[in-house]
C-alpha positions in Angstrom: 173.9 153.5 108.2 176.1 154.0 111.7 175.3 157.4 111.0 172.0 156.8 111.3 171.9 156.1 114.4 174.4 159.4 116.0 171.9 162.0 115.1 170.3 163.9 118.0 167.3 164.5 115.6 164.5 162.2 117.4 162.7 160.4 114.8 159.2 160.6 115.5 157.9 164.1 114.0 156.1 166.6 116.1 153.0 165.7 115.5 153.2 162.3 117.0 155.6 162.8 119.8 152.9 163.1 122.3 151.4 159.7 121.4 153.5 156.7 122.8 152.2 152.9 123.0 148.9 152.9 123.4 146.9 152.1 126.8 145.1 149.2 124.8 148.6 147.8 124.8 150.0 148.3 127.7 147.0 147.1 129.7 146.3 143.7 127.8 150.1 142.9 128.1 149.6 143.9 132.0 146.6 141.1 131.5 148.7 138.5 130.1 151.8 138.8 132.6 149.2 138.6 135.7 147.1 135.9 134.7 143.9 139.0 135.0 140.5 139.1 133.5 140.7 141.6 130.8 137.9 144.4 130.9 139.8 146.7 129.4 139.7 146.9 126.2 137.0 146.4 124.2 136.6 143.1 122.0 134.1 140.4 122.8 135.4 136.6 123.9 133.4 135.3 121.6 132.7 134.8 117.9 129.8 136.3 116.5 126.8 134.9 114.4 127.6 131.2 112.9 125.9 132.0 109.8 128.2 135.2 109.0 131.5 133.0 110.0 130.5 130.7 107.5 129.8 132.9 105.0 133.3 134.3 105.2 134.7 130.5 104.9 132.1 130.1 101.8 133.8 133.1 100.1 136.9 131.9 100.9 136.5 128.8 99.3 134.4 130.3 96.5 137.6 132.2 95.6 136.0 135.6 96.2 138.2 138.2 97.9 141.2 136.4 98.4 142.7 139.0 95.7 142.8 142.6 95.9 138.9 144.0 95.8 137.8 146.7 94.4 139.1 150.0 96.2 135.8 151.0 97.2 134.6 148.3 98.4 133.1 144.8 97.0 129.8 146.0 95.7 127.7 143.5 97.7 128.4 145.3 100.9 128.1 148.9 99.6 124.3 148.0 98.1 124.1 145.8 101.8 125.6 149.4 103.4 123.6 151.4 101.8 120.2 149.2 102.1 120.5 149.1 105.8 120.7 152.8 106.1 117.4 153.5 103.9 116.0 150.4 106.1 117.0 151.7 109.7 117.2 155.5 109.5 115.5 156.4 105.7 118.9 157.8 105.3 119.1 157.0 100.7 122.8 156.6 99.7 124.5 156.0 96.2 126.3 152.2 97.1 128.9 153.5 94.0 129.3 156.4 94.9 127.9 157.4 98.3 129.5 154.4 100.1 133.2 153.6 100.9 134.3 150.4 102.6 137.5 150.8 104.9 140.1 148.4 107.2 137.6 149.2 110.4 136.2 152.7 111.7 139.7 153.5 112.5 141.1 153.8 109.3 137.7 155.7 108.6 138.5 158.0 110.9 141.7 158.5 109.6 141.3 158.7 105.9 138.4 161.2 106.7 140.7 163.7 109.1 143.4 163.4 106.4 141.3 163.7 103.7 138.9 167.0 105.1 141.3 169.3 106.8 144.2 171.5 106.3 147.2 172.5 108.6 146.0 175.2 111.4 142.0 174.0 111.0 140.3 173.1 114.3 138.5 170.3 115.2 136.0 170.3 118.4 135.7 166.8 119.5 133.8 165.6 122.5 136.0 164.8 125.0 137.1 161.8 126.2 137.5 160.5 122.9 138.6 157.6 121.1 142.7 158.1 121.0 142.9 157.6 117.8 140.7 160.9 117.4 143.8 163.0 118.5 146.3 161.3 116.5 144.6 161.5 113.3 143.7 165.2 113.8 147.7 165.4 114.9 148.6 163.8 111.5 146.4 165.7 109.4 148.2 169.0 111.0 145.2 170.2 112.4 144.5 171.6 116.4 141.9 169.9 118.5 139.4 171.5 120.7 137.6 169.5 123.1 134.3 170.3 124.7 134.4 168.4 128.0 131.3 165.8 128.8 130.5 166.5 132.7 129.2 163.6 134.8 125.7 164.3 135.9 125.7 162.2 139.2 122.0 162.1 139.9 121.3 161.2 136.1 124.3 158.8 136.4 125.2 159.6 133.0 127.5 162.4 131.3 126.3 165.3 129.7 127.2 167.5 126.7 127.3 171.0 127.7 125.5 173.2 124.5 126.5 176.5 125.1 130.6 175.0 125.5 130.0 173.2 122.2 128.6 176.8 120.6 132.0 179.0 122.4 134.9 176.3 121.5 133.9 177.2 117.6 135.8 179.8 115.9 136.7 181.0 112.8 139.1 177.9 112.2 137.2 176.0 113.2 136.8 173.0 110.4 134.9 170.4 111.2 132.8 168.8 114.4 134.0 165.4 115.3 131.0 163.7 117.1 130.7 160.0 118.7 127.1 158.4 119.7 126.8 156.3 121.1 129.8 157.8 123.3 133.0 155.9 123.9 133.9 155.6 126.7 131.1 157.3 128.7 128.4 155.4 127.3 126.6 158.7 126.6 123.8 158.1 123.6 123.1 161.7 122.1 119.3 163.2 122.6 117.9 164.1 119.9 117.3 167.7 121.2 120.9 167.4 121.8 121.8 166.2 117.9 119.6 169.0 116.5 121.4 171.7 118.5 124.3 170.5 117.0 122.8 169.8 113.7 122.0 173.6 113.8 124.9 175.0 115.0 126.7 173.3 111.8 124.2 175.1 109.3 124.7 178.1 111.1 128.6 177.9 110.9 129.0 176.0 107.6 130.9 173.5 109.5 131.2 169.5 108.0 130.6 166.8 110.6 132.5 163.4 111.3 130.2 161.1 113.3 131.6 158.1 114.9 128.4 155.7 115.2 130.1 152.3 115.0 127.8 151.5 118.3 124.8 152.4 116.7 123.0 148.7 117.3 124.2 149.1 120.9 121.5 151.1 122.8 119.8 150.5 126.0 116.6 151.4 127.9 114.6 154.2 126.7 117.6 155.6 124.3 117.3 156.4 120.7 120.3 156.4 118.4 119.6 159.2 115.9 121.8 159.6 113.0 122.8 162.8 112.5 122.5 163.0 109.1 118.8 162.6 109.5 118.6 166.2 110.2 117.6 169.2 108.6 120.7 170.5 106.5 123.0 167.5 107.6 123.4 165.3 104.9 125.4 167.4 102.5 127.5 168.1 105.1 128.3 164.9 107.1 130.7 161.7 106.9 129.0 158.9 108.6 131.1 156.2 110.3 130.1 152.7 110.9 131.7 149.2 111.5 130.8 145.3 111.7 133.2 144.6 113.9 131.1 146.1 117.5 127.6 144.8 115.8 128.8 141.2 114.7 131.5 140.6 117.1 134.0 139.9 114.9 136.7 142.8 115.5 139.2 141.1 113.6 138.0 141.6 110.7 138.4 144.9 110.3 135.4 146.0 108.2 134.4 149.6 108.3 132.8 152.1 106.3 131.4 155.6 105.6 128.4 157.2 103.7 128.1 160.9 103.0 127.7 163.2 99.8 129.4 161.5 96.3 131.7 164.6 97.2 132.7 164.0 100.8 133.3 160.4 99.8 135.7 161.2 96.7 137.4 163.2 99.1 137.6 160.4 101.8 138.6 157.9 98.9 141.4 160.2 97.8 143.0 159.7 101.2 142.2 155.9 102.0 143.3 154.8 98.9 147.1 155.5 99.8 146.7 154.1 103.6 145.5 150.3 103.0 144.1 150.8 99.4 142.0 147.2 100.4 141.9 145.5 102.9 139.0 142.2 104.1 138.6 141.1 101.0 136.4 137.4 102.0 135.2 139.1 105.1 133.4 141.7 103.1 131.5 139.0 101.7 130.4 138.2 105.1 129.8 141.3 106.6 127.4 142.2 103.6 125.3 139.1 104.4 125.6 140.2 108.5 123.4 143.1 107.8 120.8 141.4 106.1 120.1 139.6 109.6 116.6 139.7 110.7 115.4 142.3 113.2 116.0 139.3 115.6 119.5 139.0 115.8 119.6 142.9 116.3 117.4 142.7 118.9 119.0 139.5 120.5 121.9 141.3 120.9 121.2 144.6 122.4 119.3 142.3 125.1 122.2 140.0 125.6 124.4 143.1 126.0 122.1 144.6 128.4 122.2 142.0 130.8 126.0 141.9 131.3 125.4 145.1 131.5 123.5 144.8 134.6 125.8 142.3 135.8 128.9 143.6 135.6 127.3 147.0 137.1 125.8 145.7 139.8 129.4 144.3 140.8 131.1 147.1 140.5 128.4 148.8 142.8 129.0 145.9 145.2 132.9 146.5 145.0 132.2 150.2 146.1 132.7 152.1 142.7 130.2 155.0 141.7 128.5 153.3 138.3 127.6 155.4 135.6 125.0 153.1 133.6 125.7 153.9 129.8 122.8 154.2 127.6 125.2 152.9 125.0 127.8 150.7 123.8 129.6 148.2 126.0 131.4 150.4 128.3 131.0 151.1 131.9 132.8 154.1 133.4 133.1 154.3 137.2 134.2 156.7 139.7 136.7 155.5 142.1 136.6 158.1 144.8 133.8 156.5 146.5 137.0 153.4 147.3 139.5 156.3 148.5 141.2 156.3 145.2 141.4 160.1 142.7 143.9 158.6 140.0 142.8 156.3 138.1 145.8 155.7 136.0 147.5 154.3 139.1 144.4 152.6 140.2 144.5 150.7 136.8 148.2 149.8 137.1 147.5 148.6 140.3 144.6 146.2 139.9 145.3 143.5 138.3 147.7 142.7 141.5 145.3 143.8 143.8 142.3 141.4 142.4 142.9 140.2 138.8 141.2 142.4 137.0 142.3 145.0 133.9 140.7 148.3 133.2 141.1 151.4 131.5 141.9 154.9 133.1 139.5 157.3 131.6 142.4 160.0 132.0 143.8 159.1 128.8 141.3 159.8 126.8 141.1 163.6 127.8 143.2 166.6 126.4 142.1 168.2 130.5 143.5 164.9 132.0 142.3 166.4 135.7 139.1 165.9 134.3 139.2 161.9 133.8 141.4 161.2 136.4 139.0 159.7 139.1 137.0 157.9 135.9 138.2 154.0 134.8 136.4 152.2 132.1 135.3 148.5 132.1 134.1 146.6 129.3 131.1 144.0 129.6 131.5 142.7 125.8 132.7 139.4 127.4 131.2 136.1 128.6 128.5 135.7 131.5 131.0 133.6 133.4 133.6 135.7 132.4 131.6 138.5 134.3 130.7 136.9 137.1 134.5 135.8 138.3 135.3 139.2 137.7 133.1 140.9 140.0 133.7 138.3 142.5 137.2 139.1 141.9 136.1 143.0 142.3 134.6 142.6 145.3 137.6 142.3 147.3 137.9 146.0 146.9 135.0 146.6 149.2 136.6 144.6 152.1 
């Protein structure tokens, strides 16, 4: 065992040598040792619906869950998985065999990468991305290619670039990895946007990974459009969703995805040798969230849009540039407008200058140059919660 422990050999293989602790972490301990409000990463403060807590205690006590489910999935929430995607999108899957239930959208994501591509395949990915995109396409031995969403100042939002997503495909490439509502921009596809994409795919013979675990979460005059509602997309798309951002309840780690009986045998394959199960009682639960009334759906995305405002018109008073997402619970800022271009820095920095957290949006780009001026804030918290923090904020400005 001493021996162990002499070899120059680093353990960590290739693949994952780029990826250290995670901002997530080192952010929320930076919150804890300061005493700061956290808006960095992104879990409400509260618990979601009372109903759906106490229908995982009632399943619990039932004795349902508390061993090993089925690998799957618990058949409730497939049929409830599969019945709210016929009832929100006419989107008609298989529960047995069109729907897989997985330890969040994270594990999705990852049993889906591992399971759908081979060493040296390409993966174009809309960058910034969810970290855990790069690490799973790093596991599964593939390369990723990011296409860069561009702020668009006067629309205040960021913007996919078409004719970059149709030159960053190649012959290798595999697979599109696509995420609207957009995390962390807060960019919610068009759907002139989805069906250039949805095209491009045909055209290529490409499969498609969408990432729509904030698919309840969209504001104004936005449409979430799932892409496998287009022409030629169902046969060749894995569809991500989660409970977790809709219900508020994070911890549970309930995720899923529907696609082809093929895709999802292929997805299965993978998942079942990462957590084989996981959630047992919460899947219970979650299956009886999405049988909510239009109401609580509704509640919630105007709830959410009113921190929204909130916390945005704070930052605007602090002196940052906003960029009002049209999606999710995620504000990104420009900081140049405060004297500041490095937003990693910035983030360190702020919880001593006002007692606040947030997330540099650099780390979440393969061009880093490109985020570096952008930091993320999350308004998934209370009203009060909100307010101290852009009081706090405001001390910037002076």
């Amino acid at each position: 065992m001493a021996g162990m422990t002499s070899t120059a050999r680093p353990f960590l293989n290739r693949r994952l040598a780029e990826f250290g602790t995670t901002i997530f972490a080192e952010m929320s301990a930076l919150a804890l040792t300061t005493g700061s409000i956290n808006l960095g990463q992104g879990f409400p403060d509260t618990d979601g619906p009372e109903e759906v807590r106490e229908a995982a205690v009632r399943a619990l006590r039932d004795g349902r869950g508390n061993q090993y489910p089925p690998g799957p999935g618990v058949p409730e929430l497939r049929t409830a998985i599969a019945d709210h995607q016929r009832r929100r999108y006419g989107l008609s899957f298989d529960p047995d065999t069109e729907v897989l239930v997985t330890a969040g959208a994270t594990e999705a994501i990852a049993a889906t990468l591992l399971a759908l591509l081979e060493p040296g395949d390409e993966v174009v990915a809309l960058e910034p991305y969810y970290d855990s995109y790069a690490a799973c396409i790093a596991m599964a031995g593939a390369t990723r290619v990011p296409v860069t969403l561009r702020p668009d100042p006067e629309q205040t939002r960021f913007r996919l670039d078409l004719d970059e997503l149709r030159d960053a495909v190649t012959d290798r490439t595999r697979l599109l990895l696509i995420n609207t509502p957009h995390n962390p921009t807060g960019t919610v596809l068009t759907r002139a946007e989805l069906t250039a994409i949805a095209e491009l795919a045909v055209e290529r013979d490409l499969l498609v990974v969408t990432d729509e675990v904030y698919e309840h979460l969209v504001f104004d005059e936005a449409e979430h459009v799932p892409l496998a509602t287009l022409p030629g997309m169902r046969e060749r798309t894995v569809t991500i969703g989660s409970a977790g951002k809709t219900f508020s309840f994070t911890g549970w780690k309930v995720g899923w995805v529907t696609g082809t009986a093929e895709l999802v045998t292929a997805v299965r394959s993978a998942k079942q040798f990462l957590t084989y199960v996981a959630s047992g009682p919460f899947q219970y639960a979650v299956a009886e969230a999405l049988s909510l009334p239009d109401s609580y759906f509704e509640g919630f995305r105007a709830d959410m849009r009113a921190k929204r405002e909130l916390l945005a018109g704070g930052l605007e008073r602090a002196g940052f540039k906003v960029f009002r997402p049209a999606g999710t619970y995620f504000i990104t800022t420009d900081i140049r407008p405060l004297g500041e271009s490095d937003g990693l820095a910035f983030c360190r920095a702020l919880p001593e200058r006002c007692g606040v957290v947030a997330i540099p949006n650099a780390v979440f780009y393969d061009h880093s140059e490109q985020g570096a001026p952008f930091v993320r804030f999350a308004f998934c918290k209370r009203t009060g919660v909100l307010e101290e923090a852009a009081s706090r904020l405001k001390t910037l400005a002076a």
